[in-house]
C-alpha positions as CSV (number, residue, x, y, z in Angstrom):
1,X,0.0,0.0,0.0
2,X,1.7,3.7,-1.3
3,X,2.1,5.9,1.3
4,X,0.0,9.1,1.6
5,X,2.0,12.0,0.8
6,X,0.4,15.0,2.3
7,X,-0.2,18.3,-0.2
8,X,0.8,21.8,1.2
9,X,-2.9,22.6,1.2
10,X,-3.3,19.9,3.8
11,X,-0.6,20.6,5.6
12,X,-2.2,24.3,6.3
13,X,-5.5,22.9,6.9
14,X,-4.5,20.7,9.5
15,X,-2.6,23.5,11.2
16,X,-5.6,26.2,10.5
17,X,-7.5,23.2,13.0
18,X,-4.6,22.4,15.5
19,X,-4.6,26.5,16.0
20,X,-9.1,26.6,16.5
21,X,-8.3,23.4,18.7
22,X,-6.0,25.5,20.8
23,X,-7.8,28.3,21.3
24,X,-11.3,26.7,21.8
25,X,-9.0,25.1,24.6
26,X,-7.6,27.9,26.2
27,X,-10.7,29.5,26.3
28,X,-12.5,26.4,28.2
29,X,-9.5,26.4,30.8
30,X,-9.5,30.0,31.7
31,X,-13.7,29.7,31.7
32,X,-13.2,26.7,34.0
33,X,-10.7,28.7,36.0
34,X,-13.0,31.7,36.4
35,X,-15.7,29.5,37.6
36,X,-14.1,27.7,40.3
37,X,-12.4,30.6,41.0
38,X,-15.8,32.9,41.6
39,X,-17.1,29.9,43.7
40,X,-14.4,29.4,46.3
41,X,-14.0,33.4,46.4
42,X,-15.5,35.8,49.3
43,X,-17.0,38.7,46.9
44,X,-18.0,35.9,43.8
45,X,-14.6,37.6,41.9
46,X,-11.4,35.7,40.4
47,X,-9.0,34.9,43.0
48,X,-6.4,37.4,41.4
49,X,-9.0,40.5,41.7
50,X,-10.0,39.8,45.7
51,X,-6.0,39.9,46.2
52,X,-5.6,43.3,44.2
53,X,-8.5,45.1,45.8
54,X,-6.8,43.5,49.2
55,X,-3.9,45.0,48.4
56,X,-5.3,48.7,47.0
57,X,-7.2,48.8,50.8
58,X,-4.0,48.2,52.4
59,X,-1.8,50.3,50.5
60,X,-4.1,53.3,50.6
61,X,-5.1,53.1,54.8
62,X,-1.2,53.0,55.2
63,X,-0.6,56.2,52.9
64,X,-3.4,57.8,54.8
65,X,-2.2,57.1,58.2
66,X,-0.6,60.3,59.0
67,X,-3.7,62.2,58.3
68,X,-5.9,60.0,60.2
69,X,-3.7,60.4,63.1
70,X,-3.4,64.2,62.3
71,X,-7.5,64.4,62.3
72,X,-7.7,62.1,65.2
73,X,-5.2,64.5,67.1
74,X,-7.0,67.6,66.3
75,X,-10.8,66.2,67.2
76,X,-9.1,65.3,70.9
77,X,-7.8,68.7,71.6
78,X,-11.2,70.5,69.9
79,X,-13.1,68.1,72.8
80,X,-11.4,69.9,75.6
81,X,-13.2,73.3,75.0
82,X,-16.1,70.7,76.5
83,X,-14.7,68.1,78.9
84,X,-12.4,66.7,80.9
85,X,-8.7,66.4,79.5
86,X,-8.7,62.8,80.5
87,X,-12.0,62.1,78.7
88,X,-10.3,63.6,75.8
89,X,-7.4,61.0,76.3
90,X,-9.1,58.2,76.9
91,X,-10.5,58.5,73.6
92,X,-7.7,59.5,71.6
93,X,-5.5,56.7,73.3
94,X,-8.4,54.1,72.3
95,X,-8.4,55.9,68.7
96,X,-4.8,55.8,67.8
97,X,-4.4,52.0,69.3
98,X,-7.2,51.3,66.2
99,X,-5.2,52.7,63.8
100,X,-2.1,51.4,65.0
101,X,-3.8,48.2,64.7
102,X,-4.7,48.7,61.3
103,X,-1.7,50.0,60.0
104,X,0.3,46.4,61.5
105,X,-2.4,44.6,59.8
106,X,-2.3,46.3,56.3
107,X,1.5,46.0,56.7
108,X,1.7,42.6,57.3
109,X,-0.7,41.7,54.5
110,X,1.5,43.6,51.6
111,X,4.3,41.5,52.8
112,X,3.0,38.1,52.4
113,X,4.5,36.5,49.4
114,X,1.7,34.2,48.9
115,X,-1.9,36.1,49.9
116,X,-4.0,34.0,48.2
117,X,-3.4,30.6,50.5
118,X,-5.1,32.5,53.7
119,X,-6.4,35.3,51.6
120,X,-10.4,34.7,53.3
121,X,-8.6,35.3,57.0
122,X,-6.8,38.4,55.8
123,X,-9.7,39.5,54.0
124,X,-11.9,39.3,57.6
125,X,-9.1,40.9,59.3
126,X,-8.7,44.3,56.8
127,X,-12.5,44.1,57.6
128,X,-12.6,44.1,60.9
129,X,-9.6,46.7,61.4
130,X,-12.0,49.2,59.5
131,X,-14.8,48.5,61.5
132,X,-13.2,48.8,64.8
133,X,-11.5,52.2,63.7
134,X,-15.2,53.4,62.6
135,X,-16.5,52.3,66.0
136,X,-13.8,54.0,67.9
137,X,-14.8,57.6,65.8
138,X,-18.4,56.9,66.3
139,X,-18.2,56.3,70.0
140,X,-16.7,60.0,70.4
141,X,-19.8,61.1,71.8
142,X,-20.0,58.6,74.4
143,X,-16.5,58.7,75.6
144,X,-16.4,62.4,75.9
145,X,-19.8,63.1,76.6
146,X,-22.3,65.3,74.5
147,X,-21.8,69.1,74.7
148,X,-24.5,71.4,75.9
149,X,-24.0,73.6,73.2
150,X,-26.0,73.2,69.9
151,X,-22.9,74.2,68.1
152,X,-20.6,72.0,69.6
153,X,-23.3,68.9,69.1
154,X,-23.3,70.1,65.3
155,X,-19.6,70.0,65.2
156,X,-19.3,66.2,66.5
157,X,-22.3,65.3,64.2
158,X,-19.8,66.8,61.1
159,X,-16.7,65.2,62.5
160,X,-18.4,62.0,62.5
161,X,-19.9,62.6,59.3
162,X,-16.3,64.1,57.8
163,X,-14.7,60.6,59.2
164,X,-17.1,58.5,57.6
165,X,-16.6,60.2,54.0
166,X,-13.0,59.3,54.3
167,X,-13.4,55.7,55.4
168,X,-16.0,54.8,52.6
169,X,-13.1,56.3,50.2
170,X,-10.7,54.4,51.6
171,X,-12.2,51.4,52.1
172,X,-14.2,51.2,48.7
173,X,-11.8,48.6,47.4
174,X,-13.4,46.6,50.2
175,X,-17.4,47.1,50.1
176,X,-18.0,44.4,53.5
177,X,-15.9,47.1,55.8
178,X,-18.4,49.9,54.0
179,X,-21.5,48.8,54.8
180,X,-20.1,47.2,58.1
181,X,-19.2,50.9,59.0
182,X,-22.5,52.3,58.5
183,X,-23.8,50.4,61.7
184,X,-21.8,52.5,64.2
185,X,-21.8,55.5,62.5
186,X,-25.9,55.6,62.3
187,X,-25.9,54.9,66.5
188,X,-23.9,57.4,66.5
189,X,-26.0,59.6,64.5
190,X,-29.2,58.6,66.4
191,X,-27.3,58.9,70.0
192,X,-26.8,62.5,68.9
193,X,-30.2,63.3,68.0
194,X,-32.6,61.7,70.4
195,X,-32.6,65.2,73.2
196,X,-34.0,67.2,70.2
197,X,-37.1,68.5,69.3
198,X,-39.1,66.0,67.0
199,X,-38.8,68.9,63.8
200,X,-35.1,69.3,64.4
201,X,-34.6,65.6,65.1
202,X,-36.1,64.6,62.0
203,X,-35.0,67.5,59.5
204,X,-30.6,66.8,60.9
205,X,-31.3,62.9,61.0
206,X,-32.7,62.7,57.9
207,X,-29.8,65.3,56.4
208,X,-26.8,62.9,58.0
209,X,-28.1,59.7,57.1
210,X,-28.8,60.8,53.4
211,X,-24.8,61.7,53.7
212,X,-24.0,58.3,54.7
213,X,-26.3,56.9,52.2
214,X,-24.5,59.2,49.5
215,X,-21.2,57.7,50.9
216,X,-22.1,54.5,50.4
217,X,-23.0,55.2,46.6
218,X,-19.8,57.0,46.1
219,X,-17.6,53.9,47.9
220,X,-20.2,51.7,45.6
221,X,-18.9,53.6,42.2
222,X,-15.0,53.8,43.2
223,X,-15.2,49.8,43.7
224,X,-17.1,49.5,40.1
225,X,-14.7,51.9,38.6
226,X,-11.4,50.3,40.3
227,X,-13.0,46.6,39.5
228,X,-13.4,48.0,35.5
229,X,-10.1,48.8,35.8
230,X,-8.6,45.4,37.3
231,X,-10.6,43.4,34.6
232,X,-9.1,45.7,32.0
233,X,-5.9,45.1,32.9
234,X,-6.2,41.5,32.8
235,X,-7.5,41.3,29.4
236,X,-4.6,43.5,28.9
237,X,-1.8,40.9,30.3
238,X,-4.0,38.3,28.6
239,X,-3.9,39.5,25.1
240,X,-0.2,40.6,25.9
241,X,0.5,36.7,26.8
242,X,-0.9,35.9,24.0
243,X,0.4,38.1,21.7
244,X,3.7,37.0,23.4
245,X,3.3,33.3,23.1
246,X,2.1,33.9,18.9
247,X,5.3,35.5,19.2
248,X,7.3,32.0,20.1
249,X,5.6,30.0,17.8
250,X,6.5,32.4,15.2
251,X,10.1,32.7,15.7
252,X,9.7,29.2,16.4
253,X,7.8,28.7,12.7
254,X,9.9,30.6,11.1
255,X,13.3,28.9,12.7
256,X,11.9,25.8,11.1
257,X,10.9,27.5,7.8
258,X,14.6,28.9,7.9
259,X,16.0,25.4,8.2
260,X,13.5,24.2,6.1
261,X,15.1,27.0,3.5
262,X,18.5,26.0,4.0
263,X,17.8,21.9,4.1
264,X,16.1,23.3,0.5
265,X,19.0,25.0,-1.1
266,X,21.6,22.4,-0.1
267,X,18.8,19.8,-1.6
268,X,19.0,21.4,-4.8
269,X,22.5,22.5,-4.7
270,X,23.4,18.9,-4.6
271,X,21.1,17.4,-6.6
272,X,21.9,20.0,-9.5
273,X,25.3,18.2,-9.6
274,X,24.1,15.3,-9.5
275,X,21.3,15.5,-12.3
276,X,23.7,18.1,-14.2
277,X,26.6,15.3,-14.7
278,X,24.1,12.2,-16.6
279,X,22.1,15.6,-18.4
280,X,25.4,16.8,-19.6
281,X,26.6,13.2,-20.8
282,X,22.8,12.6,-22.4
283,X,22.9,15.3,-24.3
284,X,26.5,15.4,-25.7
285,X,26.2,11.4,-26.2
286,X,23.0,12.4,-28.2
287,X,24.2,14.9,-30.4
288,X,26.9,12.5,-31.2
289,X,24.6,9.6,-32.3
290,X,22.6,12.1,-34.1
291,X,25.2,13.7,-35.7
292,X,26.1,10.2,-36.7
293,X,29.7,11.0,-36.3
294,X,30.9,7.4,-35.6
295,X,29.0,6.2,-38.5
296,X,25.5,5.9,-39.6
297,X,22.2,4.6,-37.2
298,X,20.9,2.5,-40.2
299,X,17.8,2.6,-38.6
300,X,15.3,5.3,-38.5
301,X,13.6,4.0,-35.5
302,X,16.7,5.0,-33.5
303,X,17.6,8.3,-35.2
304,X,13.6,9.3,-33.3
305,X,14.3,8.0,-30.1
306,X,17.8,10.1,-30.3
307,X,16.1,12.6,-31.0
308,X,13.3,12.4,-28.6
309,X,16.0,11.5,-25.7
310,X,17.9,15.0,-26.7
311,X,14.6,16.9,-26.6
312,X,13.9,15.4,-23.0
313,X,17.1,16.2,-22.0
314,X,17.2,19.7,-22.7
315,X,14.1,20.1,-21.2
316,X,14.9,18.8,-18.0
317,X,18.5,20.7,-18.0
318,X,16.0,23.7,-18.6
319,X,13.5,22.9,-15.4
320,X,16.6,22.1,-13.6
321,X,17.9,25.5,-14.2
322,X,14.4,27.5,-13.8
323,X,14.0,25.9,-10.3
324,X,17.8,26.7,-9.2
325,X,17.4,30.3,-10.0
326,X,14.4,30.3,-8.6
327,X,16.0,29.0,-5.5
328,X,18.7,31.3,-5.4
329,X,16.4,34.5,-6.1
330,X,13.9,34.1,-3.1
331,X,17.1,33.2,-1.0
332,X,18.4,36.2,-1.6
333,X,21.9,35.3,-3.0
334,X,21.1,36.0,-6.7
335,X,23.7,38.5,-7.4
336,X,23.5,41.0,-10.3
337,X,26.7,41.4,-12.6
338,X,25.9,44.9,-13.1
339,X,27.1,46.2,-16.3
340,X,26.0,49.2,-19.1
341,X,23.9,47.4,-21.9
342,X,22.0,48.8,-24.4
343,X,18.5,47.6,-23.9
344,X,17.8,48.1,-27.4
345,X,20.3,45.9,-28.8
346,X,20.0,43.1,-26.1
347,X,16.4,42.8,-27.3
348,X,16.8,43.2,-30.7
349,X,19.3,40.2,-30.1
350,X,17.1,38.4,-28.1
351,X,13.9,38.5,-31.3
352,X,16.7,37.3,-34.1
353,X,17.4,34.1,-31.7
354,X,13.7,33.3,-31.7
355,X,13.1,34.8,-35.2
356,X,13.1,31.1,-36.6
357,X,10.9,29.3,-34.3
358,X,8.4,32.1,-34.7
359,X,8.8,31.6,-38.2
360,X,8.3,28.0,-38.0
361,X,5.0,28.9,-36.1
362,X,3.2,30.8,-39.2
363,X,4.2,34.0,-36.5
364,X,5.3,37.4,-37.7
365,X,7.2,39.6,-35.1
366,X,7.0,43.0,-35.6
367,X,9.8,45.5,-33.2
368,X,9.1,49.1,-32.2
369,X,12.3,50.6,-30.7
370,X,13.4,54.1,-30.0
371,X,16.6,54.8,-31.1
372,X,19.8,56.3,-29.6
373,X,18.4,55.6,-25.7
374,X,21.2,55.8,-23.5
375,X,23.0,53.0,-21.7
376,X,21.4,50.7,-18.7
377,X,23.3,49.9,-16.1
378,X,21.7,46.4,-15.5
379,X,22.8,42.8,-15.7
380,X,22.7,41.8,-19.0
381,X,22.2,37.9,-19.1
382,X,19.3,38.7,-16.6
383,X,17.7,41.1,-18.7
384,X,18.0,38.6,-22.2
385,X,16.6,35.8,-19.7
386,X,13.8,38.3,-19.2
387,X,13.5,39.0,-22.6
388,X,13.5,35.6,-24.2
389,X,11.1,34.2,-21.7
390,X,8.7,36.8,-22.3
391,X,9.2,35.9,-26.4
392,X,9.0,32.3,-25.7
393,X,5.5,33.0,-24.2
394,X,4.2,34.7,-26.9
395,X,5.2,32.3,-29.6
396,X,4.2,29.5,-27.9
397,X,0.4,30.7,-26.7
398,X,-0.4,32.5,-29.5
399,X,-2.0,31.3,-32.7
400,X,-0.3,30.9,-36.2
401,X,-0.9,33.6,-38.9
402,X,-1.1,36.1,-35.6
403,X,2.0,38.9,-35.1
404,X,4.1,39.5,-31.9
405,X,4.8,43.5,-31.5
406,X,7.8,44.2,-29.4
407,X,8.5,47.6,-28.2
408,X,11.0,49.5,-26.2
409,X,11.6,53.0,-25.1
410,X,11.4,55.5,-22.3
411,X,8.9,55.4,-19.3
412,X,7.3,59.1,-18.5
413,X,8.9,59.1,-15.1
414,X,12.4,59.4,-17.3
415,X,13.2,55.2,-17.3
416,X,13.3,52.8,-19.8
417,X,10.9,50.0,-20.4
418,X,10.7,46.5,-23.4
419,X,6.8,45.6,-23.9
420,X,5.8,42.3,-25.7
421,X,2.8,41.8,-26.6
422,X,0.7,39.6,-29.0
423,X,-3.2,38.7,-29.8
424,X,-3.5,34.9,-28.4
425,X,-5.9,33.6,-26.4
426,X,-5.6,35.7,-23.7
427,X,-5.5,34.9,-19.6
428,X,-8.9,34.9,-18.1
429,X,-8.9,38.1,-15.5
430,X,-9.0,35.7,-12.6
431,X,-5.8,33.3,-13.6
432,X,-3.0,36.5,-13.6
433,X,-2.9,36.1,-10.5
434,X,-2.1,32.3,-10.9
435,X,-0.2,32.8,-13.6
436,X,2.2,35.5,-11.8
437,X,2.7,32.8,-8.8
438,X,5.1,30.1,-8.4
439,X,4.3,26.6,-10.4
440,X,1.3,28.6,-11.8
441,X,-0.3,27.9,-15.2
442,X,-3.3,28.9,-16.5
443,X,-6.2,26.8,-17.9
444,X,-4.9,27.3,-21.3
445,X,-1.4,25.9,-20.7
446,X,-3.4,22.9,-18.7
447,X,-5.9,22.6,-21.5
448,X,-3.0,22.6,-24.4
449,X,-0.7,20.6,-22.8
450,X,1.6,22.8,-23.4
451,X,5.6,22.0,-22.2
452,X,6.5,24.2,-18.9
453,X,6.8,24.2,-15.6
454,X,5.1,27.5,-14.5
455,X,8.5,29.3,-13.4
456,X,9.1,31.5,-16.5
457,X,6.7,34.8,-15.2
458,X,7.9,34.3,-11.7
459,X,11.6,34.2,-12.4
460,X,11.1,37.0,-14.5
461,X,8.9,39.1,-12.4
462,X,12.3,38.5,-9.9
463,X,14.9,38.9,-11.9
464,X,13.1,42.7,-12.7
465,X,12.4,43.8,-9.5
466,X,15.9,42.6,-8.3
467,X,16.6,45.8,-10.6
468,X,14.0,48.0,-9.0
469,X,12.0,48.2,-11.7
470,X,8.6,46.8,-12.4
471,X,6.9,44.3,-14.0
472,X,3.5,44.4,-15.4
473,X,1.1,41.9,-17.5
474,X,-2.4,42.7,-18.6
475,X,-4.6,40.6,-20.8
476,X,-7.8,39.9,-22.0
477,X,-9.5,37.0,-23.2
478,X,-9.3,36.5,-27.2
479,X,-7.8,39.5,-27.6
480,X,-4.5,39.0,-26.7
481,X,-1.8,39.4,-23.5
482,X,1.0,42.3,-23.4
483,X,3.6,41.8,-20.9
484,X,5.8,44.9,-19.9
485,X,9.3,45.3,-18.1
486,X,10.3,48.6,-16.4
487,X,13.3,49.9,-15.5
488,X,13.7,52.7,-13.6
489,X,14.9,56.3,-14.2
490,X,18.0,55.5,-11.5
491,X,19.5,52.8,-14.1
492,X,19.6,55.1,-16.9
493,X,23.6,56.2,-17.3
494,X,23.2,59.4,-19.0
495,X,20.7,62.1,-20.3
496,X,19.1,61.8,-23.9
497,X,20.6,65.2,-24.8
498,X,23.8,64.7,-23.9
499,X,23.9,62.2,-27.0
500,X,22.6,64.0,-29.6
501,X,21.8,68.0,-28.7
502,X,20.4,68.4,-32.0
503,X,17.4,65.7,-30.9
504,X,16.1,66.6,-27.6
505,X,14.3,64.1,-25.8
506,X,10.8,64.3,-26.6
507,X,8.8,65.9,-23.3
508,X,6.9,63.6,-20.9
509,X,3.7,64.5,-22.1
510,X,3.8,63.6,-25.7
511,X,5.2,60.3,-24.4
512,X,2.6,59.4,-22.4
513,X,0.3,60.1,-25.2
514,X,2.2,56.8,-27.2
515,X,2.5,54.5,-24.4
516,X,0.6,51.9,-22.8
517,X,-1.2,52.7,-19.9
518,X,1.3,50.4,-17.3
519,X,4.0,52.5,-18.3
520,X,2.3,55.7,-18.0
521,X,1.5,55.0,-14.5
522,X,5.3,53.5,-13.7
């Protein structure tokens, strides 16, 4: 049983499904992971999100501790306008303890290495710290007794009220120690109203618990707003991991299509040796049998197959050469042996070589050339490959009794350009593209059977933009195919009027009224 070779298209297509396979699984882990995640968790968040709010409370209770104490310090000595310096003590003893507390315990929690094994204690404990430092500021009242004055009761109703604005800020990354704060800050607020009268009771109660209430909203927003941002950031070091990770397999893809490349070249630089040597003794063996040097065949049988065995050898020396240069062009070591040519006369050169066969076709080649251009500087073996491919084309696709029209001349951008073109068949809009590409052939070619092996346009579309230039190729169907190669303006050695003063170039715009559209727009 033969083997089964996989195609390139397979090849992709089972890597297009290994990469959806991938991703579909990635997606099911981290969904997973988010579940159970959400389920073992205090708040219903990701584990990673409970330790970054944890850690935004902390931070932000220990960069505030200063001004608590500050406020705390300056409450106490306000108190003694009222009552007894001990009172005043007392409480600002039991105050500062609670946030000497809470500073050990936010300390102590932004030094753990590894929150998230006891992160549901530590959680409790920020809590708790918060609510006990609430509880101290709301039993103010109690500890230093309630002024006789209605201006001094207003001004421990605001302290109160100031105090709790500044825990529901710092604490928003924690909503548990907001709303467990509101609890001794409204018995604080009703402990201070309950000797009024029932108008004034009502009106300042109802003012300081809409304030708490308003404080809870704004805590409620912060925490919305800092959670947006936490998830936003992780989707950002997601996408960046990703990104990071399509980054590997890259390098990683393209270290294998480098070797892949090289294991390539060294394929074909051998094997080019190897096929070259038999070709080389096929051929001249061959055309020494034909030639009937040694004596005659005597058999005209044999005089074919020498023939036909000279034919297929030359054929194959030609693939073998199309596919090395090929091969050397898209590795980059194709070298140009820049030299000045005139691009008339390596054209001209290139139509009398093929004159014969066209002949031999029924094919008339008719040449439009403008005289006395000045030099190229360009490879001249590259540009008669170029040349001769595009005039093997032509004679071989289009039909006999037809003519072949070669041009060449400047560009309007001050270049120089060679056009062939001829009224075959044609190439179906949608094939150029084909056509242009590696191993392409269009359905003509496939339906002829005609001799190739769909290198010629690619190796010469190469071999002119190694040049800078550009190469175009329009056709339409039954009317015919014109293929163009432009040089540009940079390879031209020296100006048109330097050659002959007495004919000026002719300006751009009465060129571009004689030349084919492509060119035009080169």
């Amino acid at each position: 049983m033969r083997p089964h070779i996989q195609t390139a298209a397979e090849i992709e297509r089972r890597q297009a499904q290994a990469e959806k396979a991938d991703a579909r699984r990635r997606d099911l882990t981290r969904a997973v992971r988010d579940t159970r995640e959400k389920i073992t968790s205090l708040s219903g968040l990701r584990r990673i999100f409970e330790i970054e709010l944890a850690r935004l409370f902390a931070r932000s209770h220990l960069d505030a501790v200063v001004i608590v104490h500050a406020f705390a310090m300056v409450i106490a000595a306000a108190t003694l306008t009222w009552t007894a310096p001990g009172r005043s003590l007392v409480w600002l003893t039991i105050t500062i303890l609670a946030i000497a507390a809470q500073w050990m315990v936010c300390r102590a929690f932004l030094k753990l290495e590894n929150p998230a094994s006891a992160l549901r204690a530590w959680m409790i404990r920020l809590m708790l710290s918060e609510v006990a430092l609430v509880f101290c500021w709301a039993s103010l009242p109690v500890v230093v007794r309630v002024p006789e004055s209605e201006g001094l009761k207003l001004f421990l109703l605001f302290s109160i009220l100031l105090f709790a604005a500044l825990s529901a800020v710092l604490s928003h990354p924690l909503p548990a120690a907001v709303y467990g704060a509101i609890l001794p800050i409204g018995a604080a607020i009703v402990f201070l109203m309950v000797d009024r009268q029932p108008t004034e009771r009502w009106m300042i109660a109802g003012l300081s618990f809409g304030a708490v209430l308003l404080f809870v909203v704004l805590a409620s927003r912060l925490y919305q707003m800092t959670l947006d941002g936490l998830q936003a950031r992780a989707e950002k070091d997601e996408l960046i991991h990703e990104v990071e990770q399509a980054n590997i397999r890259l390098k990683e893809a393209t270290k294998h299509a480098e070797n892949a490349n090289a294991a390539k070249s060294k394929f074909l630089a051998t094997m080019s040796h190897e096929l070259r040597t038999p070709l080389n003794a096929i051929l001249g063996f061959s055309e020494v049998i034909r030639g009937e040097m040694f004596g005659p065949i005597g058999n005209e049988h044999y005089k074919s197959y020498v023939n036909d065995i000279h034919s297929s050898g030359s054929h194959l020396l030609e693939l073998i050469n199309e596919v090395l240069d090929l091969s050397r062009i898209e590795a980059g070591k194709h070298e140009l042996q820049e030299e000045a040519i005139d691009l008339v006369s390596t054209v001209a050169a290139c139509v009398h070589m093929l004159d014969l066969r066209a002949k031999g076709r029924g094919l008339i080649i008719r040449t439009a050339y403008t005289e006395n251009m000045p030099r190229l500087w360009a490879d001249e073996r590259a540009v008669r490959q170029v040349a001769l491919n595009l005039l093997s084309n032509a004679i071989k696709f289009t039909p006999q009794g037809a003519e072949i029209i070669v041009k060449a001349g400047w560009t309007a951008s001050g270049g120089q350009y060679f056009s062939v073109r001829d009224n075959g068949m044609g190439i179906p809009e949608e094939e150029i593209e084909t056509v242009l590409s590696t191993f392409g052939r269009g359905s003509q070619a496939l339906k002829n059977a005609d001799p190739g092996s769909g290198l010629g346009l690619s190796i010469v579309k190469s071999l002119v933009e190694l040049h800078g230039g550009a190469f175009r190729l329009t056709s339409k169907l039954r009317e015919g195919t014109e293929v163009i190669a432009i040089f540009p303006a940079t390879r031209v050695m020296t100006a048109m009027a330097a050659i002959d003063p007495d004919s000026p170039r002719p300006a751009a715009s009465s060129l571009q009224q004689n030349l084919p559209g492509a060119i035009r727009a080169a």
